[in-house]
N, C-alpha and C positions, 0 to 999 in steps of 0.2 A: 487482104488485111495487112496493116502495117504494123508491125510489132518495135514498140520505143521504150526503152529500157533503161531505168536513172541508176547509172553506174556508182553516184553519189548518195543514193538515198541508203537508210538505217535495210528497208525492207530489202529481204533475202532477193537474186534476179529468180530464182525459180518463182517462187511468190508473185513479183511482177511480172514472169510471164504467164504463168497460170489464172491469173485475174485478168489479164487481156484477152488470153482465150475464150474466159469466162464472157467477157465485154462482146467480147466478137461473135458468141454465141448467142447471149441475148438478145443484140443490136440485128440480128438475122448477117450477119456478115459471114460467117460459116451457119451454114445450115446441112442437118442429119444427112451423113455419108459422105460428106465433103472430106478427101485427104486431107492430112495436113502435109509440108515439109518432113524429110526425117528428120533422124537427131542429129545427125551428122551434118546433114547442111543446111537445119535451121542453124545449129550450132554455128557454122562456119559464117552463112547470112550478117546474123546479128553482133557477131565476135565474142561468143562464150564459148566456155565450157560444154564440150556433150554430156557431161554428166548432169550440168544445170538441167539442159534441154530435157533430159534425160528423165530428171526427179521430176519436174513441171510435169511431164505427158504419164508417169504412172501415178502421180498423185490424183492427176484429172481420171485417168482411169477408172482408179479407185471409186472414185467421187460419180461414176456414171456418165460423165460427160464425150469422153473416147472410148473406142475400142482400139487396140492394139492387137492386130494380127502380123504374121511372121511375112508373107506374100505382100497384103496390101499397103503395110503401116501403121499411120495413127490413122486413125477415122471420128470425123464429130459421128456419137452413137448414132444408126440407123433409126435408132426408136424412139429418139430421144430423151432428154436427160430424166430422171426417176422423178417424179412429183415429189412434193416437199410432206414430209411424215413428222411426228412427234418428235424424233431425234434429231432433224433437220430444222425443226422450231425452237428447241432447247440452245440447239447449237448456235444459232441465228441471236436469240435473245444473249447469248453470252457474251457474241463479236459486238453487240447492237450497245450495250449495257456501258461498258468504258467510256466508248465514246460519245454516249448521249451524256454521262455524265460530268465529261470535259467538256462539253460544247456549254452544258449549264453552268459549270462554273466561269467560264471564260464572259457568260451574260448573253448567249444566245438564246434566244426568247424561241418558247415551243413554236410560233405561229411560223416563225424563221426556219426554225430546224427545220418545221414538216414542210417549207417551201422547198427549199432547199434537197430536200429527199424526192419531193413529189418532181420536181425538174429533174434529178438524176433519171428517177425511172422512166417519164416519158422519154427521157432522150434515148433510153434503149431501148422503147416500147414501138416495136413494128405497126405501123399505118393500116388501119383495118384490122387490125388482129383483136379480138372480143373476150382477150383473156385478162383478168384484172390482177 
C-alpha cells in the first residue's frame, strides 16, 4: 500500500495517515494480521515525524483497527475491526451532518450526493464480498 500525504492540506498528517490506513483496510489492501512498517521507518519512508506516525497508529489502536504489541509491532487486528454500535452511529451521523450540509448549500442535489457516496463505497467494496 502506498501511503501519499498532502504536506499542503488544512488536515493534520496523522489524520491523513490514519484515513489511508483506514482506506487500505477497507479496500482489502491490509488485511487482519498483516504488519505494518514501524514508527520509525514508516516515519523515515514518508519524511515525517515519528511522533505523527506515532499518534496515527494509537489513535487506530484505540479505534480497533491495530494492535500494537512490544515483539510484533503494529498489526491490522486479527479479529478484525469492532462492528459498528450505537456510539459508532452517533459519531458517523456527526462527521456525516457538516458536510451533507455544505454539499446542500453549495446545490448538490441528494440524487448526486448519494451518487457520489455509493461510487466511493463500491471502490472500497471487495469483489464477492456479501456484506452491505
Amino acid at each position: 500500500m502506498l501511503i501519499q500525504l498532502d504536506m499542503e492540506s488544512k488536515e493534520p498528517l496523522y489524520t491523513q495517515l490514519r484515513n489511508q490506513i483506514v482506506e487500505g483496510i477497507a479496500s482489502y489492501q491490509l488485511k487482519p494480521g498483516d504488519a505494518l512498517p514501524s514508527v520509525r521507518t514508516l516515519a523515515q519512508d514518508i519524511g515525517i515525524n515519528l511522533h505523527t506516525v506515532n499518534k496515527a497508529y494509537k489513535q487506530l489502536e484505540q479505534e480497533g483497527f491495530l494492535i500494537i504489541q512490544r515483539q510484533k509491532g503494529a498489526l491490522i487486528h486479527p479479529g478484525g475491526v469492532p462492528k459498528a454500535d450505537d456510539r459508532y452511529l452517533h459519531e458517523l451521523t456527526n462527521v456525516l451532518k457538516p458536510i451533507i450540509a455544505e454539499a446542500k448549500c453549495r446545490g448538490i442535489a441528494y440524487e448526486q450526493f448519494t451518487t457520489i457516496c455509493q461510487e466511493i463505497y463500491l471502490s472500497l467494496h471487495k469483489k464477492g464480498d456479501n456484506t452491505s
